[in-house]
C-alpha positions in Angstrom: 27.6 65.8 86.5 30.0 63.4 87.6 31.3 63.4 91.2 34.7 63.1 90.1 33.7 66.2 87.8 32.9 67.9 90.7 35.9 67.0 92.5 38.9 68.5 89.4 36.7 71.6 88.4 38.6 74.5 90.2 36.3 76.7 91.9 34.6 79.8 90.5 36.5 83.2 90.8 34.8 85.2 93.5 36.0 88.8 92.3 38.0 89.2 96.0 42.0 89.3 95.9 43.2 87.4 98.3 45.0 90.2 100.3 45.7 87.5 103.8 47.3 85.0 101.1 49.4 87.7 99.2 50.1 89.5 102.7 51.5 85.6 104.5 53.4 85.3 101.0 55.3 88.1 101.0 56.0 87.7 105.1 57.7 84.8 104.5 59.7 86.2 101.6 60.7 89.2 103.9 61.5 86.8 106.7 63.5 84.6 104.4 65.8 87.4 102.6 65.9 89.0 106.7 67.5 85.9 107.5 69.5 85.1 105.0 70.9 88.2 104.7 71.3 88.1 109.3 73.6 84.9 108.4 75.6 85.7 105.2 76.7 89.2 108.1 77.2 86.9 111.0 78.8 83.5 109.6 79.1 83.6 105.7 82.7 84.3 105.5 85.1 81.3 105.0 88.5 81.4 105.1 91.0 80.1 102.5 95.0 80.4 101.7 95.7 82.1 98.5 99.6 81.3 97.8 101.5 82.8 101.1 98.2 85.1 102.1 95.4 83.8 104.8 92.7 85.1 103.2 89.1 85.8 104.0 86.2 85.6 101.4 82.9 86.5 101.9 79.4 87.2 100.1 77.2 90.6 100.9 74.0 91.7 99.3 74.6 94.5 96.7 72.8 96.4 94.1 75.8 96.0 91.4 77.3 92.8 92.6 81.1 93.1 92.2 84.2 92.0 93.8 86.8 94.4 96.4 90.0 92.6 97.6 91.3 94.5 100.3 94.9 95.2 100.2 95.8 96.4 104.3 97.2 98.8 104.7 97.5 99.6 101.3 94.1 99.9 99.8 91.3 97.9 97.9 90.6 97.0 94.4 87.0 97.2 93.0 86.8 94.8 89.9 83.6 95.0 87.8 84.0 91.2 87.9 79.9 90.6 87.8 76.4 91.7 88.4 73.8 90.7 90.3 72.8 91.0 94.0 76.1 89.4 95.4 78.8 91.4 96.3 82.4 89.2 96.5 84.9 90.4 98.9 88.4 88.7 99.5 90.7 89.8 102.4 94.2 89.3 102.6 94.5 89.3 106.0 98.0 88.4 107.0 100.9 85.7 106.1 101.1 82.2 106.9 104.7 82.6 108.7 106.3 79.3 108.0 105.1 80.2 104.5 106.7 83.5 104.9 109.8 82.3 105.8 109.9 80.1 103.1 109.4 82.9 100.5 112.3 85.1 102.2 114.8 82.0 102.2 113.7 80.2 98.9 114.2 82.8 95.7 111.8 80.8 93.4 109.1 80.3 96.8 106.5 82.5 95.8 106.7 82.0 91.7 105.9 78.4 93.1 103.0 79.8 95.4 101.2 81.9 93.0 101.3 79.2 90.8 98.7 77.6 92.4 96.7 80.7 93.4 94.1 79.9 90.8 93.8 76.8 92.0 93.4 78.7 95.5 90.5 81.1 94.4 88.7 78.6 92.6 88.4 76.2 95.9 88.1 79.2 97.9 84.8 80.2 96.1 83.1 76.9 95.6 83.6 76.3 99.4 82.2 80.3 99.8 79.2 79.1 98.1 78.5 75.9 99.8 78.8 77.4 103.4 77.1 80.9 102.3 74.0 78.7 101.0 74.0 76.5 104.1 74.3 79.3 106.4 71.7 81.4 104.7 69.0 78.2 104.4 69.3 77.8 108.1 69.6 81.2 109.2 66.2 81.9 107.1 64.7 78.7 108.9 65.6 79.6 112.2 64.1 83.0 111.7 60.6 81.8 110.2 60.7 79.2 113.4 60.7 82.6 115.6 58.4 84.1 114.2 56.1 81.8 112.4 56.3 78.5 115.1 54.8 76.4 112.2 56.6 73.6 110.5 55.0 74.9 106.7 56.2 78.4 106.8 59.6 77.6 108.2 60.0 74.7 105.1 58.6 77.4 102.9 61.5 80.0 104.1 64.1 77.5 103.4 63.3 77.3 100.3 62.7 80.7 99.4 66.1 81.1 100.4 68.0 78.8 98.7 65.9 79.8 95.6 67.8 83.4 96.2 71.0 82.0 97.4 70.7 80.3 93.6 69.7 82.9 91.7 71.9 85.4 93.0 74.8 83.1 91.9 73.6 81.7 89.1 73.5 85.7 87.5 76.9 86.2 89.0 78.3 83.3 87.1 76.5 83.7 84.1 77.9 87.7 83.4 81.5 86.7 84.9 83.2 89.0 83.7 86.9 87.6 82.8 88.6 90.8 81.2 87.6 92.9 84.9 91.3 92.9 85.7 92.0 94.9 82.7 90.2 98.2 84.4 90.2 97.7 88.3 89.6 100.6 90.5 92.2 101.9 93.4 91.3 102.8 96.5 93.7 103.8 99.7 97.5 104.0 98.5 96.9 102.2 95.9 95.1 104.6 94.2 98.1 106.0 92.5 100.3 102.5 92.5 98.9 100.7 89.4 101.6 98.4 89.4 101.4 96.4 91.6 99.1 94.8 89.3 101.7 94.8 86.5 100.6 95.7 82.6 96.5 95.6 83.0 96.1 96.8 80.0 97.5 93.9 77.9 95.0 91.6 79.3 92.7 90.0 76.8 88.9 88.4 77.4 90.1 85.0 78.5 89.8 83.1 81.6 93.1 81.8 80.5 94.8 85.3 80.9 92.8 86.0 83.7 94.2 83.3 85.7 97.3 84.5 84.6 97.1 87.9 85.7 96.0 86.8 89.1 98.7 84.6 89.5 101.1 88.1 88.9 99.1 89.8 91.5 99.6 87.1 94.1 103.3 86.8 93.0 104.1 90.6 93.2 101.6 91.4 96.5 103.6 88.9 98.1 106.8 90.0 97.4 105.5 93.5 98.9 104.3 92.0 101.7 107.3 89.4 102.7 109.9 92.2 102.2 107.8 94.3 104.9 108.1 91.8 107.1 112.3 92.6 106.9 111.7 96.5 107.2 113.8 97.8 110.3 112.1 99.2 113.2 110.3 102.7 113.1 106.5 103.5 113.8 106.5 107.0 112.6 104.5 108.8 115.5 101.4 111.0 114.2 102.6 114.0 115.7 106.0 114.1 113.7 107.7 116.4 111.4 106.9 115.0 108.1 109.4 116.4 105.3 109.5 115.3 101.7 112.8 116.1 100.1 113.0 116.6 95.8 115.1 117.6 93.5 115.8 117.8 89.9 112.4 117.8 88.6 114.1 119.0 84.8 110.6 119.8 83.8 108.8 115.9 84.2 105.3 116.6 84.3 105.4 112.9 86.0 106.5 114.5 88.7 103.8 116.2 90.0 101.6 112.8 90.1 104.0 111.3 92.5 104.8 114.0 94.6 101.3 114.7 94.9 100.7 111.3 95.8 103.4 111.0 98.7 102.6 114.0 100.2 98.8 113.1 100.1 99.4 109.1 101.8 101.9 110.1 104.0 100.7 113.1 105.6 103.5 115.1 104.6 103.8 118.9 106.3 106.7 120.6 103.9 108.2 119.6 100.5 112.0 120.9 100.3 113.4 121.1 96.5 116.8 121.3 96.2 116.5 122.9 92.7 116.8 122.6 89.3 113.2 122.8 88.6 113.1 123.6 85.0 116.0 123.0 82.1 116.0 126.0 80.8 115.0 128.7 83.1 112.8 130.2 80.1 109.5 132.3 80.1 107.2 129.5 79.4 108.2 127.4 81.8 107.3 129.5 84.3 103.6 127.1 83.8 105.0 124.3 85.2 106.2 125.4 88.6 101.9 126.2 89.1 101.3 122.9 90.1 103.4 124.0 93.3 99.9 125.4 95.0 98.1 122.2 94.1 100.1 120.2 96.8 98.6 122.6 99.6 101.5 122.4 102.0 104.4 124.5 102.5 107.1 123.9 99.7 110.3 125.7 99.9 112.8 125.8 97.7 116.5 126.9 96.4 117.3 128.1 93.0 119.5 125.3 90.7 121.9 125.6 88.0 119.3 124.8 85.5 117.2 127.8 87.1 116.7 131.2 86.4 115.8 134.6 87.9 112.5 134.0 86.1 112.0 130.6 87.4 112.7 131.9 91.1 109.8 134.4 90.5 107.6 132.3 89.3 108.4 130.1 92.2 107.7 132.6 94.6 104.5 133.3 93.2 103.1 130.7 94.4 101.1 130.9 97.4 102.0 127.8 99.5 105.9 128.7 98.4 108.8 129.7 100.5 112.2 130.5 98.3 115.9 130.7 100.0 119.0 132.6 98.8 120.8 132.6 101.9 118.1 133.5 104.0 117.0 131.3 107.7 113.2 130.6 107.9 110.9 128.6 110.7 108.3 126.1 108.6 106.5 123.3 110.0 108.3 123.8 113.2 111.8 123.2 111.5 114.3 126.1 111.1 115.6 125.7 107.8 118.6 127.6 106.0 119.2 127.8 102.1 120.8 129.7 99.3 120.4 129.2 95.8 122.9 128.1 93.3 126.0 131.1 92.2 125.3 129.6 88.3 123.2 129.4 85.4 124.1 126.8 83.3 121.0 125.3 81.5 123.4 124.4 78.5 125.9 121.5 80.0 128.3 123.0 76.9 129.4 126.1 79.0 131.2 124.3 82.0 132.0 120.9 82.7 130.6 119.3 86.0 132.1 117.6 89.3 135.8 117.8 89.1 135.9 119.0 85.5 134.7 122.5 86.8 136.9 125.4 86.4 139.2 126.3 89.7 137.0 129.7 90.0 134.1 127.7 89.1 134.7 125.8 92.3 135.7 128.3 94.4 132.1 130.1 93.7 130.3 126.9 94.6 132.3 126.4 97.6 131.9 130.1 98.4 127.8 129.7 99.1 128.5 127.5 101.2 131.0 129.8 103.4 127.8 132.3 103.1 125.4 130.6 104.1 127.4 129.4 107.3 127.9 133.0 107.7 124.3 133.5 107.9 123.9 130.7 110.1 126.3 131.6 112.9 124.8 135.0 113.2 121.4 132.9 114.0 120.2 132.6 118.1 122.1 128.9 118.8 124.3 129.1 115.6 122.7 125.9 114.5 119.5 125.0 112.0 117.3 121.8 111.6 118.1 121.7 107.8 120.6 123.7 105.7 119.7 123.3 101.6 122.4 123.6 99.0 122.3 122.4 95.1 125.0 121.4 94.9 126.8 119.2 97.1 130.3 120.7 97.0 129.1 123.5 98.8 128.1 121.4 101.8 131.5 121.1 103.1 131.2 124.6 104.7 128.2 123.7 107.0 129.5 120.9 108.7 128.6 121.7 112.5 126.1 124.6 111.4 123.5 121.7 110.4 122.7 118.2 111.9 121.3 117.8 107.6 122.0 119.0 104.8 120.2 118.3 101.6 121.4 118.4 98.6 120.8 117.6 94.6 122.4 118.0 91.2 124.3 114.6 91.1 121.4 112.9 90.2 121.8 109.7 92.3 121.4 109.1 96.0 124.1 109.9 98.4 124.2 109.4 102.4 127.3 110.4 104.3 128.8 112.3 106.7 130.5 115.5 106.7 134.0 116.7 107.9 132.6 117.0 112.2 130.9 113.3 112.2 127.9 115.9 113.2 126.4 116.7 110.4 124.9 114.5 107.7 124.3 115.0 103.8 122.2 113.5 102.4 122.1 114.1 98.4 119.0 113.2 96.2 118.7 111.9 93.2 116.3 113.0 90.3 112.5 113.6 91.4 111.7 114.3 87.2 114.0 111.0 86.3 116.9 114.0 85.0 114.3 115.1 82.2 114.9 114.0 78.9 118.6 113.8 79.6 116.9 110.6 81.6 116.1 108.4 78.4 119.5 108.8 77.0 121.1 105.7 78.6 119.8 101.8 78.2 117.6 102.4 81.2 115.2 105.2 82.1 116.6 107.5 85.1 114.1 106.6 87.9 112.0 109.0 89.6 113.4 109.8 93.6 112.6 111.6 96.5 112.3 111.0 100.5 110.3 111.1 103.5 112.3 112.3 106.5 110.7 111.9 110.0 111.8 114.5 112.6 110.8 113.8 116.3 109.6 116.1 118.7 113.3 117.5 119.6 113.6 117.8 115.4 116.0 115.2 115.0 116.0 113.3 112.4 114.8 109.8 113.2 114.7 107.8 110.2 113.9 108.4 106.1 112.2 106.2 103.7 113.5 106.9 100.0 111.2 106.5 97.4 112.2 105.6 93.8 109.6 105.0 90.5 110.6 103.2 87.7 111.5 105.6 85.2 109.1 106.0 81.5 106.2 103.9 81.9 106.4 104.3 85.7 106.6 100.6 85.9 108.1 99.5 89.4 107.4 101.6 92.7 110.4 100.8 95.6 110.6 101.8 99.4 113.6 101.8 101.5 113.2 102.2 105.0 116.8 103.5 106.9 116.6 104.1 110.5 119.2 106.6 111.7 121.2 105.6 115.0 122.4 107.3 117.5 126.0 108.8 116.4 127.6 108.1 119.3 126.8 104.2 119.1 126.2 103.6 115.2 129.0 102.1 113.6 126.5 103.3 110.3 127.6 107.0 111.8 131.4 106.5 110.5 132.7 108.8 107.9 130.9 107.5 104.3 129.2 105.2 105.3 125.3 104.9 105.3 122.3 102.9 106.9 122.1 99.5 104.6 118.2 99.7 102.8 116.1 96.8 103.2 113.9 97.5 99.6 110.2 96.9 99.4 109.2 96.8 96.1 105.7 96.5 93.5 105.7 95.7 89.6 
């Protein structure tokens, strides 16, 4: 045999595995992924601008792969966007504030900015890879250098790591998942605020439409964000009186969701309905004042024109539920007075409303008032934290007996002050969009109610109202009013109101 023979025949197996071999293999493979996962922690976020947004991207190691895009304060979104051992995360951390500015000042400012969010992302993740490989080749390097102290081993762990880096990306790419948009998950508030992420459902399979989508989400999140920047001043503390007021619910099983919802994200401690519950007052609709215990906090209530003796009872069967006919109770640390409505008219036929009304008609709805002023006065201090009444024409009667009174039945929002300057009504419109009576004109009714924030002396320190776009529930607004002192407010005059500054999602 040959010398060179000798030389290119590979050696005879020996039978033994080569446990020291296997066992320095897969110690550099665990020093590799230790380090590049210590980097990608430490310094594999980048950050990038994503139309008026400062936003932060980084990579993590997962199991599912995946992208979140945090929302603060409202929430995340979990998009099935990929597989694969790389987790995507984008943080909208704040606004740029010239940019801002621009988007308050300029109407057309941030169509013009989402329009280049794609164009954002895009750059944003093909820098996110190029640092996130970097970081993670050298980090895994460094690490072998600690332990290891031998030029081979080190090599061999940068290269074991940018083999993962690349693999874990390439798999990412290659099941993208364009269509993820189309079934996102909420998290946080925006768990039951869909919108803000427009029609999802429309979306089709294409990157095209993709893009497009995001482009909405940049457009509308900014709008949200921008017009927070304008709300007036009020930090609700944690330790106030939290009351949501609703009213006219006419049977909308929508309702419920959104109610449920507010009271849940903004740590509500009493619900107040001003009536009108059902439309009929009838036997079987006694089932849908149950979903009254499902909110799990105090919720009183006063009977409406639309509500009947039965609808009372089944109210008051409830076991979270307080009901007022001219009665004074203490919830939630808030003494609160109210009587239900003289009438029971769930067929608008019988008697005309507002002015229409019959003199004796009148002087009934203005007579509950008188009683429950009555009732009042004979109260320690003659004066409660809320009075409730229907309808607003009995209100008159309780100026000075009430710093609020809350009211429903008109079916829009009213603020304004009673006869004394004292005392302040404030009417709401139609929690259940007026029912079915709702779709009747060109526009769906919307959905209202609001968040009143008492202080530790129970006055009233400011109210947000709430509105939802009516069928379809396709637009979600906020108004934030912060109520002045009387004495100095020129708000405080007779009919006039604190001007809303609107925050709204699509």
């Amino acid at each position: 045999m040959t010398r060179l023979a000798r030389w290119v025949r590979p050696p005879a197996w020996s039978g033994r595995i080569p446990w020291r071999r296997i066992g320095a293999a897969t110690g550099v493979f665990a020093v590799s992924v230790a380090g590049l996962a210590l980097g990608l922690y430490l310094c594999g976020a980048t950050g990038v601008d994503v139309g008026p947004f400062r936003a932060t991207m980084a990579v993590t190691p997962s199991l599912y792969g995946d992208t979140e895009v945090v929302l603060p304060p409202l929430g995340s979104l979990q998009l099935d966007s990929h597989d694969g051992p790389a987790r995507l995360m984008v943080r909208l951390d704040a606004l740029d504030r010239a940019r801002t500015e621009a988007l308050i000042t300029d109407p057309a400012g941030i169509t013009a900015a989402s329009r280049t969010a794609v164009d954002d992302v895009r750059a944003g993740v093909t820098r996110l890879v190029l640092r996130t490989t970097a970081v993670a080749v050298l980090a895994a390097m460094l690490l072998a250098a600690l332990v290891y102290r031998r030029m081979t081993r080190v090599a061999w762990s940068g290269g074991l790591a940018l083999a993962v880096m690349m693999s874990a990306f390439g798999a990412a790419f290659g099941t993208f998942n364009p269509g993820a948009l189309r079934e996102p998950r909420y998290e946080g508030l925006l768990a039951n605020a869909p919108s803000v992420m427009g029609n999802a459902q429309r979306i089709a399979d294409r990157y095209d439409e993709y893009a497009a989508q995001l482009q909405k989400l940049v457009s509308n999140v900014g709008n949200l964000y921008a017009t927070v920047q304008n709300l007036p001043v009020y930090s609700p503390e944690d330790d106030n009186l939290r009351v949501l007021h609703v009213s006219d619910l006419h049977l909308n099983p929508a309702a419920w969701g959104v109610i449920r919802t507010v009271v849940e994200n903004f740590h509500i401690d009493v619900v107040v309905d001003t009536g009108d519950i059902t439309d009929w007052g009838s036997e079987p609709e006694k089932a849908f004042v149950a979903s009254i215990a499902l909110l799990k906090v105090p919720y009183v209530y006063i009977r409406g024109n639309h509500d009947s003796p039965v609808t009372e009872a089944a109210v008051a069967a409830q076991p979270n539920a307080i009901v007022l006919d001219n009665k004074v109770v203490n919830v939630a640390g808030l003494t609160i007075a109210g009587i239900g409505d003289p009438r029971f008219t769930p067929d608008k036929g019988q008697e005309p409303a507002g002015e229409g009304q019959s003199k004796a008609t009148l002087e009934r709805v203005i007579g509950i008032g008188d009683r429950l002023a009555d009732t009042i006065g004979r109260q320690p201090g003659d004066m409660v934290d809320l009075a409730l009444v229907h309808d607003p024409t009995s209100a008159g009667p309780l100026a000075g007996y009430a710093p609020v009174v809350l009211a429903g039945h008109l079916h829009h929002r009213e603020v304004r002050k009673l006869g004394d300057d004292e005392t302040m009504l404030m009417v709401q419109g139609s929690t259940g969009g007026a029912g079915l009576r709702g779709l009747e004109g060109d526009k769906p009714t919307p959905l209202t109610m609001s968040v009143l924030y008492f202080d530790d002396n129970r006055m009233l320190m400011a109210y947000d109202d709430i509105t939802v776009g009516g069928t379809g529930l396709a637009e979600v607004a906020l108004s934030r009013h912060v109520v002045e002192d009387p004495s100095t407010s020129p708000a405080a005059q007779p009919g006039a109101s604190p001007r809303p500054i609107p925050t709204r999602t699509r």
